[in-house]
C-alpha positions in Angstrom: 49.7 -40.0 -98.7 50.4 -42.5 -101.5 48.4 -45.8 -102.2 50.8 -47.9 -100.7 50.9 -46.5 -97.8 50.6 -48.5 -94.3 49.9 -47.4 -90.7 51.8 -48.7 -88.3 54.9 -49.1 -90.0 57.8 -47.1 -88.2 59.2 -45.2 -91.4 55.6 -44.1 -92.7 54.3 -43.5 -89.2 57.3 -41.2 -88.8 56.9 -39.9 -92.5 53.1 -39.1 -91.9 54.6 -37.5 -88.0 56.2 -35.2 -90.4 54.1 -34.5 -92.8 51.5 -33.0 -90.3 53.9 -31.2 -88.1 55.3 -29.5 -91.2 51.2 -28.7 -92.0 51.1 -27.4 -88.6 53.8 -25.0 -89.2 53.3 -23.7 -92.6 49.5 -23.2 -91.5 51.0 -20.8 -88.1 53.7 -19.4 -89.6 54.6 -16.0 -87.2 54.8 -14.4 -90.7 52.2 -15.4 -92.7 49.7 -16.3 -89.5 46.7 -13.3 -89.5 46.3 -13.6 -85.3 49.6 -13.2 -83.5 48.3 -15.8 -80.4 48.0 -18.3 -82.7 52.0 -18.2 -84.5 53.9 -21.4 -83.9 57.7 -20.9 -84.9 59.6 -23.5 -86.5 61.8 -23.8 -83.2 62.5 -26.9 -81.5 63.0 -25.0 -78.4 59.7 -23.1 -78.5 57.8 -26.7 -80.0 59.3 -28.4 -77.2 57.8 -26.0 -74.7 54.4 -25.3 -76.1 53.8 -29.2 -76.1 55.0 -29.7 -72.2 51.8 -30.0 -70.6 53.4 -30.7 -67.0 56.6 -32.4 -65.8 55.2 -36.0 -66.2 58.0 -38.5 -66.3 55.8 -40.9 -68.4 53.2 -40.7 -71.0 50.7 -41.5 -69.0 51.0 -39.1 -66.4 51.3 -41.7 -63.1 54.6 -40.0 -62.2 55.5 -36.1 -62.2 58.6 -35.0 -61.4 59.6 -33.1 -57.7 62.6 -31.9 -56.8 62.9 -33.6 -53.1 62.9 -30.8 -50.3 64.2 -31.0 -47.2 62.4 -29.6 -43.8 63.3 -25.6 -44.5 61.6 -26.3 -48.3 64.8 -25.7 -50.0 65.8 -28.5 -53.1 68.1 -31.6 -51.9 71.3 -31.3 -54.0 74.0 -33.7 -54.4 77.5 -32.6 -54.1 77.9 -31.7 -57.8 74.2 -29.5 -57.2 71.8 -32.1 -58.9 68.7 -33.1 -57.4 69.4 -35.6 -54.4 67.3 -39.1 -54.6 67.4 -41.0 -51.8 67.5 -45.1 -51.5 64.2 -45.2 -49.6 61.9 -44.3 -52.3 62.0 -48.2 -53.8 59.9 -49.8 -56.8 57.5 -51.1 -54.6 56.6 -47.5 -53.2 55.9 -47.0 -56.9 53.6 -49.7 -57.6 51.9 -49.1 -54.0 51.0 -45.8 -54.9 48.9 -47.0 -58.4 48.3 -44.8 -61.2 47.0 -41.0 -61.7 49.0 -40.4 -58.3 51.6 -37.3 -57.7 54.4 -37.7 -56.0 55.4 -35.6 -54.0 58.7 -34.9 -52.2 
């Protein structure tokens, strides 16, 4: 990086983001990489799902994303066949249940 640089400043944060994603790619190449495991292609697609580590909703992993089942165990779709959420599940429910907890439907 140059002299000048500074941390913590959005454009060179996001300048050095880039820098070491592109390092990461160029290093596992699929073509040039020597063991096949270890290939990362340059495809936000494929990056997006290599780096999904679970279906948190946040960073911090205090809420993970359920679809909401009813009795038989089959999803809760709206009319227009989107997940159903229901009024009852209020911020305080949320805030009840702390952090590091799953919630489940």
């Amino acid at each position: 990086m140059e002299d000048d640089f500074r941390a913590h400043r959005a454009d060179q944060d996001t300048e050095a983001t880039y820098r070491v994603l592109q390092g990461q790619l160029d290093k596992y190449n699929p073509d040039t990489v020597e063991e096949e495991s270890l290939a990362l292609p340059n495809d936000m697609n494929v990056l997006n799902e290599e780096s999904k580590m679970n279906d948190f909703v946040d960073f911090a992993g205090r809420i993970v994303w359920q679809d909401m089942k009813g009795t038989d165990g089959k999803p809760l779709l709206d009319a227009n066949g989107k997940p159903h959420l229901t009024g009852d599940f209020q911020l305080r429910e949320i805030q009840r249940m702390g952090s590091n907890r799953r919630f489940a439907s």
